[in-house]
N, C-alpha and C positions, 0 to 999 in steps of 0.2 A: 325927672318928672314922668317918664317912660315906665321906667320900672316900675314908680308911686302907683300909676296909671294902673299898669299889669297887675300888682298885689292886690290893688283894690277892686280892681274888677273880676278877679280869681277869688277873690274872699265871698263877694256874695255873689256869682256863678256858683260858689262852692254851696251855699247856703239852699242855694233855688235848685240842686242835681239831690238825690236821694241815693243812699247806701244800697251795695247791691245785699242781695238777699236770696235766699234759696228755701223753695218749703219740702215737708217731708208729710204727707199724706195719711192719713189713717194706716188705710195698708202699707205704709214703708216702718210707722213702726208697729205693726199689728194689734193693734186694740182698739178698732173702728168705735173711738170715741174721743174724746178732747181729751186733753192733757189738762190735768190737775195742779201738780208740781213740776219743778223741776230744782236737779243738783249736778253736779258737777267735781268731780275727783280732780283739784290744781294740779297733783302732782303727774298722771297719766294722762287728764285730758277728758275720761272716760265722759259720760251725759248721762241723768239716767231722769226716764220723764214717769210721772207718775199716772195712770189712767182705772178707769173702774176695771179693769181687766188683770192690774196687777204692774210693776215697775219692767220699763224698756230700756233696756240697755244699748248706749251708743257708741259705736270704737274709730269710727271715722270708715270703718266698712260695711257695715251691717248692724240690724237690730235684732233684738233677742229680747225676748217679752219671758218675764219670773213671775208666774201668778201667786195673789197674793189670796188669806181669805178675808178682807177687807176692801172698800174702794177706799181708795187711796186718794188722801188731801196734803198732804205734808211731805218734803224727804229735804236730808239732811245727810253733806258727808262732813264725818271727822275727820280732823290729822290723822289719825292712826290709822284714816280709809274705813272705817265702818258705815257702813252706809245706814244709819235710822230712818225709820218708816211711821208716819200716822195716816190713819183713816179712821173710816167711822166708827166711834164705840171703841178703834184699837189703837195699839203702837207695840211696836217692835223692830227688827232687823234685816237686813238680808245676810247672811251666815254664808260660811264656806264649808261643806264635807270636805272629807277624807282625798276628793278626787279632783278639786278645788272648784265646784260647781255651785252655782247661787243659790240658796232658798229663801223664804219667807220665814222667821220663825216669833212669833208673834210673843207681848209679854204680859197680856194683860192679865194671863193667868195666874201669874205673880202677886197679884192686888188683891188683896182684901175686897170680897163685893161689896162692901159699905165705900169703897174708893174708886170701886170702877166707874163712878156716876160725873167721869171729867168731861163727856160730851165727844164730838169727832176735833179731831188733833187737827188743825189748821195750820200752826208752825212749829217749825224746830229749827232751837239754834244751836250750835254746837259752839264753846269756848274752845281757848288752845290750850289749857287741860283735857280737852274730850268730856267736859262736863255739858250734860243735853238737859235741855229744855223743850216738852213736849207740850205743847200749848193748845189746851182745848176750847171749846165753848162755854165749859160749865167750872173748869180748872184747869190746874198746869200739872205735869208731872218733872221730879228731877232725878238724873239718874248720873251717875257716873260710869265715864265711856270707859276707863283708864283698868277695870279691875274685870274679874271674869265673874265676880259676883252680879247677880242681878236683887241690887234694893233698892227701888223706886221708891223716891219721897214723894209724897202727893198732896195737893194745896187744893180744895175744893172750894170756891164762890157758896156764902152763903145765900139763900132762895130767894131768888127775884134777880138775882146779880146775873151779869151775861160779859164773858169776852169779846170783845170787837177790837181787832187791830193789833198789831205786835211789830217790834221793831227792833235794831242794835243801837246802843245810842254808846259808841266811844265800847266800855267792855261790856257795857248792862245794854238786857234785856229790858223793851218797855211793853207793856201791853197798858190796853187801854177796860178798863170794866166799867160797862155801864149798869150806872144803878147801885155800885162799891164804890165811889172817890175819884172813876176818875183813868187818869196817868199814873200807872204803878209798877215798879221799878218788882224783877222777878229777884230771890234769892231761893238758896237752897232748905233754908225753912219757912218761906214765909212771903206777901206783898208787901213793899214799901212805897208808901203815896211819894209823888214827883211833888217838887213845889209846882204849885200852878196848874197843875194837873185837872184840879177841880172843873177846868171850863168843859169838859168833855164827858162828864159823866152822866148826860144825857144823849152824848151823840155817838153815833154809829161809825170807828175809824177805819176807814181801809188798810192804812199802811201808816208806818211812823217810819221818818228817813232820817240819816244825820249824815251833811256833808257841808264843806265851807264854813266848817264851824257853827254851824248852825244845827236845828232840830225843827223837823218840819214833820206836821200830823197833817193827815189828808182825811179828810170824810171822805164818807159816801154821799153823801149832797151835793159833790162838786168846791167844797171853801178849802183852803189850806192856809194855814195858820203854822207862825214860824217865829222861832225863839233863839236867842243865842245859847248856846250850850253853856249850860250853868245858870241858865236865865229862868225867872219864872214867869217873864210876861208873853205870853203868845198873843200873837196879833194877825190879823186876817193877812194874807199876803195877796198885792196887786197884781191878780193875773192878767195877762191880757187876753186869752180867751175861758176868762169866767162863765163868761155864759154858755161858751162848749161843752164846761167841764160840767157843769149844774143840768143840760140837757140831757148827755151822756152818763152821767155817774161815774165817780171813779169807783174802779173796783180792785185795779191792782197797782203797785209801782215799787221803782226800784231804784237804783243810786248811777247812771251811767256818766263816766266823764267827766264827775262832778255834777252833775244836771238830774234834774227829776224827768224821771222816765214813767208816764203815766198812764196806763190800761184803764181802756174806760168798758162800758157794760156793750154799747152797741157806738160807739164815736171814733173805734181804734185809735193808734198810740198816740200821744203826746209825749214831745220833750220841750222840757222848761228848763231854765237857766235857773239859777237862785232868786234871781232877784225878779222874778215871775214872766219874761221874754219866752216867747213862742220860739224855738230852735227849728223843732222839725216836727211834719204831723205827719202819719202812716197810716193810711187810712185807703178805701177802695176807689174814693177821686183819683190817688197819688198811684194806683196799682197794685198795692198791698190786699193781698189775695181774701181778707176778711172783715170786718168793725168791729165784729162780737168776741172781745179778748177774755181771755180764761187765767193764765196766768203770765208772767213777766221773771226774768232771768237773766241776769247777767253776769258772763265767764267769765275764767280767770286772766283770759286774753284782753276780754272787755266785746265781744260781740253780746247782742240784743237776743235774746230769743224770747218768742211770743207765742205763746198758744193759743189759739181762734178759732171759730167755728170752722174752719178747712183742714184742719191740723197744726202744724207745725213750724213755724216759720223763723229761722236764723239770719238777724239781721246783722252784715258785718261792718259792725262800725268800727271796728279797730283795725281795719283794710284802708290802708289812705288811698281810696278810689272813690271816686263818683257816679253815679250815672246819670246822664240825661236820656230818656227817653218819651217819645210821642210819637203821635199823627203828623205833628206840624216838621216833624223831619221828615222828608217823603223820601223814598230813594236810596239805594245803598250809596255811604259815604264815599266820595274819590277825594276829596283832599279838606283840613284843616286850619286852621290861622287863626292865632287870637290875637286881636289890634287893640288894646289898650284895655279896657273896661267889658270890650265885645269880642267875640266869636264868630267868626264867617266858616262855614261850611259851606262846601259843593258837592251835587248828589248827583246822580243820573236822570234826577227829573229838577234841579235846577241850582239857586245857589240861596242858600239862609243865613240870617244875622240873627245872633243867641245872645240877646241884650242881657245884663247883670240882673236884672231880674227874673229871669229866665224866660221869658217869654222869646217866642220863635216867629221872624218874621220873614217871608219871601221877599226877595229883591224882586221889586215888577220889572218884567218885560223880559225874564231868564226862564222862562219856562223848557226847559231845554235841556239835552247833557252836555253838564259842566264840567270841566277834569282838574284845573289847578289854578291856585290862587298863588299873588304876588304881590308886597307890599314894599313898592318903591320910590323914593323921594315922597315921602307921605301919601304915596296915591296906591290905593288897592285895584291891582288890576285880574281878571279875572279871565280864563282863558274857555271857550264855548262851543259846542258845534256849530253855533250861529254866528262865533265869531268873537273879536277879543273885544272886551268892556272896562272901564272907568267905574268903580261901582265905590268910591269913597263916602263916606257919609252912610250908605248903605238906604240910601232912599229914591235911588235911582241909577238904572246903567247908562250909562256913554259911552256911545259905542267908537270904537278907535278903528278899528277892522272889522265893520260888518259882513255878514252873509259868508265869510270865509271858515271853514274848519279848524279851530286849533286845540291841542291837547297841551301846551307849557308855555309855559316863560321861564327864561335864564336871565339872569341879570351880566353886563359883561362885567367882568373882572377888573380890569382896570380904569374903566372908566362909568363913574355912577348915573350916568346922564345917558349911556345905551341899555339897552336888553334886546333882547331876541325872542319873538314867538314862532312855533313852528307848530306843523300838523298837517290834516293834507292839504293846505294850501302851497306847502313848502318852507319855507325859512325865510323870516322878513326882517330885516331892523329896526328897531324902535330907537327914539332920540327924545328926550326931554329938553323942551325948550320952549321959555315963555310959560310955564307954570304948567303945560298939559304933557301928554304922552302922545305921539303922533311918528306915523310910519314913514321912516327912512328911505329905503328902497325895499327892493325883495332880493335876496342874496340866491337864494335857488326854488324854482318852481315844481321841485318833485317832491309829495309826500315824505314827511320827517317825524319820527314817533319817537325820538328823545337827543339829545344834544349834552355835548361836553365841551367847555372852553376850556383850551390850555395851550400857552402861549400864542403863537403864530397860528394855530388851527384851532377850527371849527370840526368836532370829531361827532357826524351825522348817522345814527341806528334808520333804518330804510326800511318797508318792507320787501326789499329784494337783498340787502346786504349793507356793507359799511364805506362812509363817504368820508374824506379829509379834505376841508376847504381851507385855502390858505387864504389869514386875512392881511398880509402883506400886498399880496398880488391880486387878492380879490378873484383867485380863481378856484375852479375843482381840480385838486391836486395826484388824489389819487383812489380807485375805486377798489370793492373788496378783492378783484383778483389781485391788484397787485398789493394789496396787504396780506394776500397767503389764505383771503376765506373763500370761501363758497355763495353762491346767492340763496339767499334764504331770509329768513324775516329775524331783522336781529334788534338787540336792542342796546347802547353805547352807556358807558359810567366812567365814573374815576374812583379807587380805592388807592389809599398809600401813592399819592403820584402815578399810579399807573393806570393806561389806559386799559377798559375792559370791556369787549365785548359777548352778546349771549343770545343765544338763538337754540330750537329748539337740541341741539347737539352737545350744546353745553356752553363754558365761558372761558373766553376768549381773553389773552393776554397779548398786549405790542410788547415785542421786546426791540429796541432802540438801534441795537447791534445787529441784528438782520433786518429792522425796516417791517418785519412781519407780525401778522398775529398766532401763539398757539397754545392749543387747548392746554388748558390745567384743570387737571382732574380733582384736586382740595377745592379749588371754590369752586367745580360744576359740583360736589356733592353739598358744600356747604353754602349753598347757593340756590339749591334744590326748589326752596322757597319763596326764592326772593326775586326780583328783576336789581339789574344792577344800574339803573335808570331812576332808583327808588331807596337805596340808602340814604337812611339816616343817619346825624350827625349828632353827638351828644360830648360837646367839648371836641375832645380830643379822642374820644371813641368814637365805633361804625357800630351800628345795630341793625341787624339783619332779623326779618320775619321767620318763623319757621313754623313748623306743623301746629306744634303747643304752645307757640308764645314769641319772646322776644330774646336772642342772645347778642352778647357783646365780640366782635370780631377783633381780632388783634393779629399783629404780625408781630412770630418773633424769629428766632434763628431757624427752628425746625417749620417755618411755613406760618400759615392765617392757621389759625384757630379761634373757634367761639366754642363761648362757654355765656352761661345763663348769672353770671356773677359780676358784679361793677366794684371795683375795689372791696371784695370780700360782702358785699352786702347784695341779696338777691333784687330783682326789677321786680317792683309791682306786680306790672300786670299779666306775670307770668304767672301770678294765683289764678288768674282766671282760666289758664292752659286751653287759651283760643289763638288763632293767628289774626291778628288785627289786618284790617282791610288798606288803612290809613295807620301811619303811625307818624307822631312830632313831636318833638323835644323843645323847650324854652322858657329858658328861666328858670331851669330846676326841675319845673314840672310836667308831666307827658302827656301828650293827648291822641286817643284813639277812638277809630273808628269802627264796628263791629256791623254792618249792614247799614242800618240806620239809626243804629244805637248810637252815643257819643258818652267814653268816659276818661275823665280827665284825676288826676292827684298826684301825688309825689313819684318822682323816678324810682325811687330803690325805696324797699324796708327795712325797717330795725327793727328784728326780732329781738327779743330778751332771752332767747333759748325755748330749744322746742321740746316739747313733753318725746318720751321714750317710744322705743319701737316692742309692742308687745306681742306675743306669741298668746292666745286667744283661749285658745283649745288644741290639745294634740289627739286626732282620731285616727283609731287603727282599724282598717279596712274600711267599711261604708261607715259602719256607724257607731262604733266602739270606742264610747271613750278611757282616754289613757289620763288627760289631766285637763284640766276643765278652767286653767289661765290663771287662778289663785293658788296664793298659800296662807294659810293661816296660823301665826305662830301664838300660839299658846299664852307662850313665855312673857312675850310682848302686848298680849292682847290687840292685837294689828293684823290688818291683810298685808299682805307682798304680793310683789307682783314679780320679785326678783327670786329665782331658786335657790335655797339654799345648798352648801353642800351634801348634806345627808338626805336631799331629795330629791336624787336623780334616779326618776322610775325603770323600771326591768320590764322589756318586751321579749315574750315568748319568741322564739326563730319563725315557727310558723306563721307568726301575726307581726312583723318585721315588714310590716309596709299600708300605708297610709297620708296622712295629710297634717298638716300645720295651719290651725286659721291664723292669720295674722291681721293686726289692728293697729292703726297710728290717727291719732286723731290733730288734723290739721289747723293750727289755732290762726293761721287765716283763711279758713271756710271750705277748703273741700270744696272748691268749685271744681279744680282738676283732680283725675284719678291720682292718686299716689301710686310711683312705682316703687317694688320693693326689692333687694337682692340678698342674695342669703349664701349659706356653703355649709355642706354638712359634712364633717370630716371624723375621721376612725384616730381613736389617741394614736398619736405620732406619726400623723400624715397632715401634708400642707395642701389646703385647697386653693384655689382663684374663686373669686367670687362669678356667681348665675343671676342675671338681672330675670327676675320675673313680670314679664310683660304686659301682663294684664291679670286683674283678681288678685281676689287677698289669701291664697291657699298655695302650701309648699308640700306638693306631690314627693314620697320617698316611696322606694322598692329597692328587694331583692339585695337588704343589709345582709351581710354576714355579721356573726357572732363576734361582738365589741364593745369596746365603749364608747361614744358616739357625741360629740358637742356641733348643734347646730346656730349659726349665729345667723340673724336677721336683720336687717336696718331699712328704715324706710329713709327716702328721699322726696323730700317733697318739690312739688310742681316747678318754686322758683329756685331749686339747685341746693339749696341747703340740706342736710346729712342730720338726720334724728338721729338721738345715742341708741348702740345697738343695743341685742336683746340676746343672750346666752342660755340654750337648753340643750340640757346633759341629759342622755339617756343610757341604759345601755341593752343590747341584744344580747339574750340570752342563746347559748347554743343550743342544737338539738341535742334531744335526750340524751342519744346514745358520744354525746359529747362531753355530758354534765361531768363534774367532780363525782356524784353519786353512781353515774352512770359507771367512771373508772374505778369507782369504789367497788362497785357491781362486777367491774370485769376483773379486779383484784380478788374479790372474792372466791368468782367463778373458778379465777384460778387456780388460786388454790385446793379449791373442791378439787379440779380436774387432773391437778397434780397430785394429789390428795388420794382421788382414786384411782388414778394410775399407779401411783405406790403399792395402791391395797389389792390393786387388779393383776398386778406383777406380781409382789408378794406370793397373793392367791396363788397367780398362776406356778411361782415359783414352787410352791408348797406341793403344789397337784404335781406339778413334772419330778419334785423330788418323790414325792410316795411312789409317784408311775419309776422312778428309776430305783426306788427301793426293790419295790416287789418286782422289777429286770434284776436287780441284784442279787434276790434271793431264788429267783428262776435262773437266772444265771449260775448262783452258785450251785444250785443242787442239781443244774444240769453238769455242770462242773466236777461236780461230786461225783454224780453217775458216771460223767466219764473217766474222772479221774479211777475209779473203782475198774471202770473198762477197759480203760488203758492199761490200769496195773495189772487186769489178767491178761489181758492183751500183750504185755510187755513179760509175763510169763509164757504165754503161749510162744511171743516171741523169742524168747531168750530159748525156751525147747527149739523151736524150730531153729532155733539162727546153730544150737548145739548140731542139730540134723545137719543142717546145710553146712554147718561145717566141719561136720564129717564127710556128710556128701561131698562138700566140697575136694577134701584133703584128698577123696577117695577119687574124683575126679581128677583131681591134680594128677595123681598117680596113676591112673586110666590114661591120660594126658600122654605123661612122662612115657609110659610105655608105648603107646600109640605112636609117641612121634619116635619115639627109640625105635620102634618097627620100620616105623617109613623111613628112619635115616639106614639104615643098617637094609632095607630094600634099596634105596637108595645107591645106598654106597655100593650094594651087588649088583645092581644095575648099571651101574658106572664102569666097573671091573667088568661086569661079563661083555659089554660091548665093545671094548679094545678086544679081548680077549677073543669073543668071536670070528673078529675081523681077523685077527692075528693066523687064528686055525684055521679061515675059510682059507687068509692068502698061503697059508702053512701049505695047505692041502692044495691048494692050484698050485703052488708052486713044487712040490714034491710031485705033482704027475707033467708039468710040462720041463723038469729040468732034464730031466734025464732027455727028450726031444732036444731042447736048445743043444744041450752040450754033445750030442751028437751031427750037430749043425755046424759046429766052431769044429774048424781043423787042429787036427790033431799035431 
């Protein structure tokens, strides 16, 4: 009965909270006027909203206004992605050039002027042939999407006759002509009356819907009348705010959810159920930023968008989130709780019960900051600076612990009949007995600002440090020095069995085997956010707050890690990439706090897959564009958005650095930025991917000369991976690098070899003539001397006859000369004996005779 309880009081809380919603302003998409149309590209995401300025193009990062020369009532995308165009007097397309940039290119020039008389093109439908249907005031046009030809068939109302209203019904086109029959079914030559049709052929239709099997026509009067498909009795349908609709007028609607989704003139939206139940009204009571609707749109995801006298506004109904917002919540949220059917909130100005039908009521007598609520043995208690309350029923507090301070309540573990409130009054016991809540003792009288039970201890966050009460002995066991901290203001948790503490230094681990606590640096970073006082529990997982949202914590061999992912499916409320104030889990479903906002819906989403990450524009330098995000093939008669191969463009070296716009469009709303990461790598090199932090443009410089594949992927808010996006380019070298350029220096070559051949040659030619005419001054010096020499060599040969006579004659001069001197010589020789002989001859002939007369006789 608990859970019965829960569902049904979350079904219509669900009903009484409104979808969040986001608008886009004149200036966000440039054409400071209302939107006309609107369409939508299923396969990319793209938006494109139609205004008297010309069509606004939307990528999930920016707007781009294509002027048209019409205002613009109509647009239309095909399969194939042609985008079709009506306005006034015209219809045509937005086209892609050479560079793949958008234009307007208009078809009415095509028409026969006896044909142009179809009035302004109000709708276009496209079949999944790409056959279009341009639906005017005065006729229709039909044209086929599928060929490159353009021949418009054209069906003109005869005079008096007037279009009002158009619709799908199953594969046909309905419009409605007043003044011709009626309800009549379009083909490509011709109207065909609907059965039953007739009842409308004097009234003015806004919209013809087919959903639930049914066919539903809406006037402009307010009546809606509805038929079984194949039926020809239409019958008024019981609305229940007929009379809103009849005050208001409808003027626009559309198929949402199965539900009539209904634009009125100045009443804003309505959604109806089939069978004519008021769902939801979005209107400027409710905060929706306008009444005066323009037009109505619904994507392929299934969000609302409405056009209104303020601009633009995207309502995400296919986000399973809610919001409650008002006055009557005063206060940023501190804690949430839903007890059955109802909702108790606690603020900093006091504590409120959010009855199933959404109204918001003060508990009396709490006017005060409240911090946490508790729902124990059926009794909600509530914890207060004024003190701890009894607030069950939710129409009165009783007070349990007056005038005392407290920030929690823990319930004990083992036993359901205690809890424990703490805060600066200290730590007190609470016991149930006799059906109330009522105070046990006080276990300690010092300030306590959060509490962990596990086993024998009470593990106490302080603001001077950390405390261990043992509840065996009922004593203080041991303070942060002898757990190994510091005094400082900390705050105590359990993750994975283990005790945690956190102070501004970081978080703090007891390990068992020293009795101590110490720092771990994985959860002070991944913890950054969070107080560990303040984990959530979701099952069997931990969910930690962070900057942008909500991730799931785990432990595995390598450490705690979070990640933004629950069994492979993203969290909710990570679309919104806020960090919630408050956050709760139960039952499936999650409830968060946001200041004073409160929104509640399913834990995780189920995406169906998410449209691609595209590459926008590639501009080189400021403002040069190189590719303009399409292609257009021909062949096909279709845009791409994907490159082919034979369309990888060539950037000059010199102009080899520029930007990439990039675009992902978020098909649950774009509340958080998308981040995107990308890697541009040179064929045959491995890059790591560059996460790009903020903005949708990928900065390049200073390529060399290559060929060049950049790939892109966006990620969106709650963790899931868009399919990337591949663009091939490649850099051209510098000139004097080019093939021509080597052609050129082959050339030159040549030349230069060429005339160094002929320069040699030349030269060869000149040194031989210059050594000819040496040859022939040489010879005939040659000559002359040899002429000189021969007399010369007679002269010689006389004189050599002289001299050798002279000679002979000297020889013999010689011969005699020396014959003289030997033969003086030789007399010479002789006479000096010789004279010696006769000098002693002669002394001795005068002194013998003396001697020998000296010798005795």
């Amino acid at each position: 009965m608990r859970y019965l309880a829960f569902w049904v009081g979350l079904s219509l809380l669900w009903g009484q909270g409104r979808p969040l919603w986001r608008t886009f302003s004149e200036e966000d998409y440039h054409a400071y006027t209302q939107v006309w149309a609107l369409a939508q590209d299923p396969t990319t995401g793209l938006l494109y909203a139609g205004t008297n300025q010309g069509i606004s193009e939307y990528d999930g990062q920016r707007w781009q206004l294509y002027p048209t020369s019409s205002l613009v009532r109509a647009l239309a995308v095909a399969p194939n992605h042609r985008i079709w165009v009506g306005g006034q007097g015209d219809f045509g397309e937005l086209r892609t050039d050479s560079l793949g940039r958008l234009y307007y290119a208009s078809y009415r020039s095509f028409l026969p002027k006896e044909k142009q008389a179809f009035g302004d093109i109000q709708w276009i439908f496209v079949d999944a042939q790409n056959h279009v249907y341009f639906i005017g005031t005065r006729g229709y046009i039909f044209l086929d999407g599928s060929t490159l030809a353009i021949a418009p068939q054209v069906t003109l109302l005869r005079e008096g006759a007037q279009l009002s209203g158009a619709g799908q019904v199953g594969s046909e086109v309905w419009v409605n002509v007043v003044g011709g029959g009626g309800l009549q079914r379009l083909t490509a030559s011709g109207l065909e009356p609907v059965r039953g049709g007739g009842l409308f052929e004097e009234k003015y239709v806004s919209a013809i819907l087919s959903t639930a099997g049914k066919v539903f026509v809406l006037t402009d009067e307010g009546t809606i009348y509805v038929a079984p498909q194949g039926s020809a009795n239409f019958l008024p349908l019981k609305v229940a705010d007929e009379k809103y609709l009849r005050d208001n007028r409808i003027y626009r609607a559309a198929v949402l959810q199965g539900n009539l989704l209904i634009g009125t003139l100045n009443g804003g939206v309505l959604m109806l159920s089939p069978d004519g139940r008021t769902l939801e009204r979005w209107t400027q009571a409710q905060g929706f930023p306008s009444d005066d609707i323009y037009a109505l749109y619904v994507d392929a995801v299934g969000h609302a968008w409405v056009s209104h006298g303020r601009g633009l506004t995207q309502v995400l109904t296919a986000l399973p989130l809610r919001l409650y917002t008002g006055g009557a919540i005063e206060g940023k949220i501190t804690d949430i709780l839903p007890v059955g059917a109802e909702v108790y909130l606690t603020t900093i100005q006091g504590t409120f019960k959010l009855s199933a039908k959404g109204t918001v009521t003060p508990i009396p007598g709490l006017r005060t900051e409240c911090w946490r609520l508790a729902y124990l043995q059926k009794h909600l208690l509530v914890a207060t600076s004024q003190g701890l309350y009894d607030i069950t029923g939710g129409s009165q507090a009783t007070p349990i612990l007056p005038n005392q301070p407290f920030v929690g309540i823990v319930p004990a573990k083992n036993d359901p009949n205690r809890a424990y409130a703490y805060g600066r009054s200290g730590l007190v016991l609470l016991r149930y007995a006799g059906g109330t809540w009522k105070s046990d003792r006080t276990l300690f009288s010092t300030p306590v600002q959060s509490l962990v039970e596990e086993g024998d201890y009470l593990w106490m966050g302080t603001p001077t440090g950390v405390l261990r009460y043992n509840l065996a002995t009922q004593t203080l066991e041991a303070t942060e020095s002898d757990l190994g901290l510091e005094k400082s203001h900390f705050y105590v948790g359990q993750l994975e069995g283990r005790i945690l503490a956190q102070s501004g230094q970081g978080v703090y681990v007891f390990r068992e085997g020293t009795g101590k606590f110490e720092l771990d640096p994985e959860l002070t970073r991944l913890l950054a956010s969070e107080r560990v006082d303040q984990l959530t529990s979701a099952g069997d997982k931990v969910l930690i707050r962070t900057r942008n949202g909500v991730q799931v914590l785990t432990l595995s061999s390598e450490g705690f890690q979070a990640q933004p992912l629950l069994g492979g499916q993203p969290l909710s409320l990570n679309a919104l990439g806020r960090r919630p104030d408050v956050l709760r889990v139960q039952e499936g479903r999650v409830w968060a706090g946001y200041k004073d906002e409160l929104v509640v819906g399913q834990f995780t989403l189920s995406p169906q897959g998410l449209p691609p990450t595209l590459v926008r524009a590639a501009i080189l330098g400021s403002d040069s564009l190189l590719w303009g995000g399409r292609f257009y093939l021909v062949e096909k008669m279709e845009l791409s958005f994907s490159q082919p191969p034979d369309k990888a463009p060539e950037v000059p070296y010199n102009l080899a650095s520029g930007r990439l716009l990039l675009g992902w469009v978020d098909p649950y709303g774009g509340l958080a930025p998308t981040q995107f990461r990308y890697r541009i790598a040179k064929s045959g090199e491995e890059r790591e991917w560059t996460f790009l932090e903020s903005g949708g443009a990928i900065p390049f410089a200073d390529l060399s000369a290559g060929d060049y594949t950049v790939e892109v992927q966006a990620i969106a808010p709650y963790g899931l991976e868009a399919p990337a996006f591949r663009y091939q380019f490649r850099v051209l070298p510098p000139w004097w690098r080019t093939t021509w350029a080597y052609l050129l220096y082959g050339i030159v070559g040549v030349l230069l070899v060429f005339a160094l051949v002929r320069l040699n040659a030349a030269r060869l030619e000149a040194r031989n003539r210059e050594l000819e005419a040496v040859v022939r001054a040489r010879t005939a010096e040659l000559q002359q001397s040899y002429s000189q020499l021969a007399a010369a060599k007679k002269d010689l040969e006389h004189a050599y006859e002289d001299l050798k006579n002279t000679q002979q004659q000297l020889v013999q001069s010689e011969k005699m000369a020396a014959l003289g001197q030997l033969i003086a010589g030789v007399a010479h020789e002789i006479n000096t004996p010789i004279g010696a002989i006769s000098a002693a001859a002669h002394n001795i002939s005068k002194s013998l005779p003396q001697t020998l007369q000296q010798y005795p006789r």
